[in-house]
N, C-alpha and C positions, 0 to 999 in steps of 0.2 A: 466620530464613530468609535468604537470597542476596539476595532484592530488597531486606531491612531493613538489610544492612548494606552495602550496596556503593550501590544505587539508595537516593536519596531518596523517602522515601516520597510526598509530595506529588508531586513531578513523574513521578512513574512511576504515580500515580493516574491524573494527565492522559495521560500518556503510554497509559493502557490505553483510557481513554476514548475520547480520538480514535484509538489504533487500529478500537477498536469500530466507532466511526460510521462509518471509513474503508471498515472492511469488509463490513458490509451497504448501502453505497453503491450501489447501482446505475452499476457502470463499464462500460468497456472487456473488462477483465478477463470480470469475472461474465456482462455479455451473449453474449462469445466462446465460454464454457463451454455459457451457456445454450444458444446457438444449435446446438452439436454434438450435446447432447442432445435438442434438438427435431427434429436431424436423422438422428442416429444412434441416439437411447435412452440410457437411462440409462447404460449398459456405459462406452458411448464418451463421454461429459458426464464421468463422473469420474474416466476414463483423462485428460481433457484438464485436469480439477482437478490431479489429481495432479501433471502434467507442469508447468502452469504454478508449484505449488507448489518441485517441485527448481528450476525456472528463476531462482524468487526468490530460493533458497537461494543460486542462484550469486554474485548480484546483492550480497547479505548479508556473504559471506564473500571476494569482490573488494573491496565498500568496507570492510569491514573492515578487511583486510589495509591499505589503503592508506592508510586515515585512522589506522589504530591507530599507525604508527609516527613517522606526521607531529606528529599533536595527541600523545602522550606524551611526547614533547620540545620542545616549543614553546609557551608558554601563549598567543604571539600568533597564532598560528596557529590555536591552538584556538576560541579567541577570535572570528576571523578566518570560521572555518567556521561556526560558530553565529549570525554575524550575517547570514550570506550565506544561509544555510540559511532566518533565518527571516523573510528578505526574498522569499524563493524561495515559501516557504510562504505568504505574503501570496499572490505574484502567482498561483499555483496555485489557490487561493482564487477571485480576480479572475474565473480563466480560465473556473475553473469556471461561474460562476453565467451568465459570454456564452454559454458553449456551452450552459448549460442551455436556452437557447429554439433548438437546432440536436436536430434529432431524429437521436442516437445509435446507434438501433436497429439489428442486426446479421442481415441477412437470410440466410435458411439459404442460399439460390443464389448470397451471395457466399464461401462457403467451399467450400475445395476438397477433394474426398474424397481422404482420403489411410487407407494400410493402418492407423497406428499412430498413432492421437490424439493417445497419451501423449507420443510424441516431437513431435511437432507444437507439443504444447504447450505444453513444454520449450524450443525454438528460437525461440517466438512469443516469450517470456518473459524469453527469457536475451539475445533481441537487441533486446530495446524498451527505448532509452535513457531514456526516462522514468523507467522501473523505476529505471534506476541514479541518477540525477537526484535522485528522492525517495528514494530510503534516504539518498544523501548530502546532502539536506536535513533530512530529518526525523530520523531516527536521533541524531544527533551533540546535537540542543539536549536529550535525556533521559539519553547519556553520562557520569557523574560524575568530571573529571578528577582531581579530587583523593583519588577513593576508589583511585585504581591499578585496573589490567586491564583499560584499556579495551576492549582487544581480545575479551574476554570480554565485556562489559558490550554491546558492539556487538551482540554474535552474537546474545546471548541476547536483546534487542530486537526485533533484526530477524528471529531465528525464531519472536519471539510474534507479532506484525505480519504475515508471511506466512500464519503458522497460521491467523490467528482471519479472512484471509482468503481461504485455501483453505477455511476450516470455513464459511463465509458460501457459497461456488461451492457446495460438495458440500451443504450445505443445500435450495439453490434445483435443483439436479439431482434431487437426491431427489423434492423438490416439483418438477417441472417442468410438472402442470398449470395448475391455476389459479392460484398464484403464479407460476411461469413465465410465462405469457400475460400477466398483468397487468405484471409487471415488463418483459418484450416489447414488449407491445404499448399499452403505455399512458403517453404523451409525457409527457401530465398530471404522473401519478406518478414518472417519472423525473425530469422538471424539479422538482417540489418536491424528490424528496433532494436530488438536486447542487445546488440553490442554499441549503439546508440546512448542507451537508457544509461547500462552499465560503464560506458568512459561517463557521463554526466555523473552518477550516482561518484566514480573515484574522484570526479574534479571536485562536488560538492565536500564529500569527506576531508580532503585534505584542506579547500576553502576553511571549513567551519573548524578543523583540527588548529591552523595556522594564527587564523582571525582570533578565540580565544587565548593562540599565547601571548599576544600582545598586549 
């Protein structure tokens, strides 16, 4: 298979892992989604899944492009990026677990009705610098320079990482009862994952900061 001979198999383990946890995180993101469909219905929750999903796509295939031609000819630079990246991931981590006692929650009367969710939320996606921030953090420390294609190796990372967290949105849209509500409306539960996600996101950081000095 493509991931056994391009991707390390150990770090593309980790790499799926903390996608995973990344994705059923209760964020930004998924509460955005959540909120459209408590306020719209399902129809419009996964017009706005969707949207936010090509948004990330954008996000994917910008830092690809950008990183792919720098780090393939540079080993210090590559270097360079993966340390920066998983110093970034530390502090995200950090950020994570202060905000976790700040109630995140996304109230329906602060969004605005608009005709077209999907595009709405496509533009929310494609212009939230955070987005590009973490893919040019995280992405690049699971990159395999010495296997060649990174530019590949980028895409196909950062489309499984968007997937399995558009698939986490359209999950909780589906469910938007009582998991809805709870994940909504319940500080409690949101504060334990983000401070969850965020010790994981500091362990990984320092893991992948440590692993490269050797």
């Amino acid at each position: 298979m493509f991931h056994q001979t391009v991707f390390d198999s150990a770090r593309f383990f980790i790499f799926l892992s903390a996608a995973i946890l990344l994705a059923i995180a209760p964020g930004p993101g998924m509460l955005y989604v959540l909120a459209r469909t408590l306020g719209g219905g399902r129809r419009e929750g996964l017009l706005s899944a969707l949207g936010t999903f090509l948004g990330g796509m954008a996000h994917v295939f910008a830092a690809a492009a950008g990183i792919s031609i720098i780090l393939a000819k540079s080993a210090v630079a590559f270097a360079t990026v993966k340390y920066l990246g998983a110093g970034y991931l530390c502090f995200l981590g950090i950020r994570m677990i202060l905000d976790a006692r700040k109630d995140d929650g996304v109230s329906r009367a602060d969004l605005r009705r608009v005709r077209n969710p999907f595009w709405q939320g496509v533009i929310t996606e494609a212009l939230n610098p955070k987005t590009a921030l973490f893919f040019l953090s995280f992405i690049p420390q699971f990159v395999n320079r010495g296997h060649g294609h990174v530019f590949l190796q980028f895409v196909l990372l950062g489309t499984l990482s968007v997937t399995l967290n558009t698939s986490a949105d359209i999950i909780v849209t589906l469910l938007a009862g009582p998991l809805g509500q709870r994940i909504r409306g319940s500080a409690r539960f949101r504060k334990r994952q983000r401070t969850l996600t965020g010790a994981v996101m500091i362990g990984l950081g320092t893991y992948l900061a440590l692993a490269e000095s050797k």
